[in-house]
ZADO-1210 file (C-alpha; in nm, 4 decimals, padded with zeros to 6 digits):
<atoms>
<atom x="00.0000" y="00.0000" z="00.0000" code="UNK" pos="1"/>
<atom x="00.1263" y="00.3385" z="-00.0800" code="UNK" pos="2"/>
<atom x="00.1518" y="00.5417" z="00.2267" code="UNK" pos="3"/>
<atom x="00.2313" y="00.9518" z="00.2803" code="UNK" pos="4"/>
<atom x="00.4077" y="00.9445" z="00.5655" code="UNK" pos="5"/>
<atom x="00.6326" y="01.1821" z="00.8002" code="UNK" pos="6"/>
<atom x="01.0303" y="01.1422" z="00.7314" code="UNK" pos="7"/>
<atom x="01.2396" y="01.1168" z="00.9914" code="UNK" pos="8"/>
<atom x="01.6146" y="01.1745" z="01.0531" code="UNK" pos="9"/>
<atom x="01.8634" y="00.8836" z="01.0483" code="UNK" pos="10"/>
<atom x="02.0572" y="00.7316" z="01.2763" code="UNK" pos="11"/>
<atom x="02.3306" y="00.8606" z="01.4696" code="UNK" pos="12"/>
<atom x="02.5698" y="00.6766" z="01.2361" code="UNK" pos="13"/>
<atom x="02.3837" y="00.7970" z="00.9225" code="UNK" pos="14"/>
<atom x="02.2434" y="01.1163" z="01.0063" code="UNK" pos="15"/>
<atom x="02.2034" y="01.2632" z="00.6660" code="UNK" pos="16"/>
<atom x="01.9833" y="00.9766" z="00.5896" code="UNK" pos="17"/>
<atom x="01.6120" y="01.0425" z="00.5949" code="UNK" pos="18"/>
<atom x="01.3519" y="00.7519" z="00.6275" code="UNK" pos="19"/>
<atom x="01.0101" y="00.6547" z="00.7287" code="UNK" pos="20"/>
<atom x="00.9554" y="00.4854" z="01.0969" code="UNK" pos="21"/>
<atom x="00.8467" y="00.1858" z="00.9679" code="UNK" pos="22"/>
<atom x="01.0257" y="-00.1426" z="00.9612" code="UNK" pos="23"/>
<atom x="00.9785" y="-00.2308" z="00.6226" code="UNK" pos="24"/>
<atom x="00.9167" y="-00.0229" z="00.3540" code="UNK" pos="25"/>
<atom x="01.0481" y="00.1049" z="00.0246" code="UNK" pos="26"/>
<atom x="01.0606" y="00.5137" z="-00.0078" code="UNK" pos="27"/>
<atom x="00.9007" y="00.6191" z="-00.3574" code="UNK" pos="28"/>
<atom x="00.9591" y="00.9545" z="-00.3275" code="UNK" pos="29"/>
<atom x="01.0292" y="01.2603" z="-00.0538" code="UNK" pos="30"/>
<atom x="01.0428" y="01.5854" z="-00.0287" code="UNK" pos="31"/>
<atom x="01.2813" y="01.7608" z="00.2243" code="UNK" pos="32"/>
<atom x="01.0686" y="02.0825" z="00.2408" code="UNK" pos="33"/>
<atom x="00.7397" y="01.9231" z="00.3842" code="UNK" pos="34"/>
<atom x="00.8985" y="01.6244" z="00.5392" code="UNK" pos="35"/>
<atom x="00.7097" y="01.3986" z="00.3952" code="UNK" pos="36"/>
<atom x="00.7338" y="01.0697" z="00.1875" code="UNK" pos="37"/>
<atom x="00.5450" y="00.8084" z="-00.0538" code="UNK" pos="38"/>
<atom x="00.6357" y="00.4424" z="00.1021" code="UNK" pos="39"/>
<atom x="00.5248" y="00.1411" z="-00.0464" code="UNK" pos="40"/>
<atom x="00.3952" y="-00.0148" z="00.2737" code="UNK" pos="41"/>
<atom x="00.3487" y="-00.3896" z="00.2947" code="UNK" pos="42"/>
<atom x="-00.0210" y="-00.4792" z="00.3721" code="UNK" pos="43"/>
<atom x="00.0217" y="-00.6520" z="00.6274" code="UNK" pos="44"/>
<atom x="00.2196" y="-00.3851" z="00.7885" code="UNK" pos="45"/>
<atom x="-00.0976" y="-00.1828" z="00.7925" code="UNK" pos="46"/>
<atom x="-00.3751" y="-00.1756" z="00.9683" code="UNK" pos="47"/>
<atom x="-00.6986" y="-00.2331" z="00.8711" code="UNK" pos="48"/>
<atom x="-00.8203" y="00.1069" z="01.0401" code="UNK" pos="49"/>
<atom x="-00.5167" y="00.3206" z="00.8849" code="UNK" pos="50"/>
<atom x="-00.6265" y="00.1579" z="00.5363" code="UNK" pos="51"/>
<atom x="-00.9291" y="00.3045" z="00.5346" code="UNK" pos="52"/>
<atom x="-00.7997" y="00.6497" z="00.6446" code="UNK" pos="53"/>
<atom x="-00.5757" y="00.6363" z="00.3700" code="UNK" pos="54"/>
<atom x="-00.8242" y="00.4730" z="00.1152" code="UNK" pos="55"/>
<atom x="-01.1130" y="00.7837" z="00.2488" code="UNK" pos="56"/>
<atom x="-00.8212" y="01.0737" z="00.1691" code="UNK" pos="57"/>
<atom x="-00.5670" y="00.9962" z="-00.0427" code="UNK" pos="58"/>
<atom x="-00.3022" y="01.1902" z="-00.1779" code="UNK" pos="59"/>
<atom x="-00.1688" y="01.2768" z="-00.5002" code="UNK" pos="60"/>
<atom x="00.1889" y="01.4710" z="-00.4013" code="UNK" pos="61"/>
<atom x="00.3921" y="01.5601" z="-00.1435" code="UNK" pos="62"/>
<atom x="00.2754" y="01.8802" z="-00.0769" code="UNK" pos="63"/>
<atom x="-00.1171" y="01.9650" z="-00.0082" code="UNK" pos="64"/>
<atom x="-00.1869" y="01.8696" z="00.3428" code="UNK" pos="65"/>
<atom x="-00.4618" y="01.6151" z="00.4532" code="UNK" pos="66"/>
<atom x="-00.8015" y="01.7404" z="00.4420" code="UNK" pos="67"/>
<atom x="-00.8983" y="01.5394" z="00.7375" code="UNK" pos="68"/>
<atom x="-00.5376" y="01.5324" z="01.0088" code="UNK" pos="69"/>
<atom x="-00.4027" y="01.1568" z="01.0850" code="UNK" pos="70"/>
<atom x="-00.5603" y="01.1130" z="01.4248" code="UNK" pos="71"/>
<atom x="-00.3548" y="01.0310" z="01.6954" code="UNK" pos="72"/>
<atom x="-00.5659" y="00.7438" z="01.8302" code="UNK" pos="73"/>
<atom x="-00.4893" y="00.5845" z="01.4474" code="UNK" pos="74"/>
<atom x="-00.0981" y="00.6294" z="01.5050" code="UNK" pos="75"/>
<atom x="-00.1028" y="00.4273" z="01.8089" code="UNK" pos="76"/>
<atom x="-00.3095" y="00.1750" z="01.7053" code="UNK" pos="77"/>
<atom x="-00.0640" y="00.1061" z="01.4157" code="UNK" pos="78"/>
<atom x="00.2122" y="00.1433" z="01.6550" code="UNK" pos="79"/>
<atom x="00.0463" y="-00.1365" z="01.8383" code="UNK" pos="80"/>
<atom x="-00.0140" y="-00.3434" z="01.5414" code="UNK" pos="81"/>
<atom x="00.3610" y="-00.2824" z="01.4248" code="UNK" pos="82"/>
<atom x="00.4667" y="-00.3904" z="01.8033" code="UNK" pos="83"/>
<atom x="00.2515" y="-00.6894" z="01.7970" code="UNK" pos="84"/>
<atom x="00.3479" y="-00.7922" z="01.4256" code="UNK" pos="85"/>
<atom x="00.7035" y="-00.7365" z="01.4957" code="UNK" pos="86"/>
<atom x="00.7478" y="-00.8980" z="01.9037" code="UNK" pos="87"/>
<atom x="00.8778" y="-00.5934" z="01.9892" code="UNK" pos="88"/>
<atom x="00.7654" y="-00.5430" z="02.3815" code="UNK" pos="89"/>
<atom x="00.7610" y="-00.2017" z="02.4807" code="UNK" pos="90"/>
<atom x="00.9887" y="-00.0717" z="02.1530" code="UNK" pos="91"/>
<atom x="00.7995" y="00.0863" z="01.9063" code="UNK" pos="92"/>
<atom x="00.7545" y="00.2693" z="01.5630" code="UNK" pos="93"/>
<atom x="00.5891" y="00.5721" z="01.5392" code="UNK" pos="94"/>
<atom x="00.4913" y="00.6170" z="01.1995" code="UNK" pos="95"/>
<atom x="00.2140" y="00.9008" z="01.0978" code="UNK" pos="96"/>
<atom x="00.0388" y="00.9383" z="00.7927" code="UNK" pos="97"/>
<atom x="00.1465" y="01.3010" z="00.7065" code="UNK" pos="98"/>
</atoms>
């Protein structure tokens, strides 16, 4: 599923890198100016709630805003689902449709 999401910086060993907190994706495209990205999610990295926010207001570039903000409650619910795909315990992703 393609996914506008917020970038965020790299890691302290690569911190000109930019990326999307998510464990698995591929980066189509970003823009350094808005800070945001299109990444090809996998499906069943997603879920089923942040689908349909995505599928009710997609996006067509990288720079008009949402007409409808990425609720918080949706952002941890997919950090959950992330944490519970991925047997991570109390580490989490934070990724936000942007």
């Amino acid at each position: 599923m393609i996914i506008r999401c917020r970038v965020v910086a790299g890691t302290p060993q690569f911190p000109n890198v930019r990326t999307v907190d998510l464990p698995t994706c591929n980066i189509i495209a970003d823009d350094p100016n808005t800070g945001r990205a299109f990444a090809d999610v996998p499906d069943v990295d997603v879920s089923p709630d942040v689908a349909a926010f995505v599928s009710a207001y997609p996006t067509f570039d990288l720079v008009t805003p949402l007409p409808v903000p990425f609720p918080a409650s949706l952002a941890n619910a997919w950090a959950e689902h992330l944490a519970r795909r991925y047997d991570l315990g109390n580490a989490r992703w934070h990724p936000v449709v942007f």
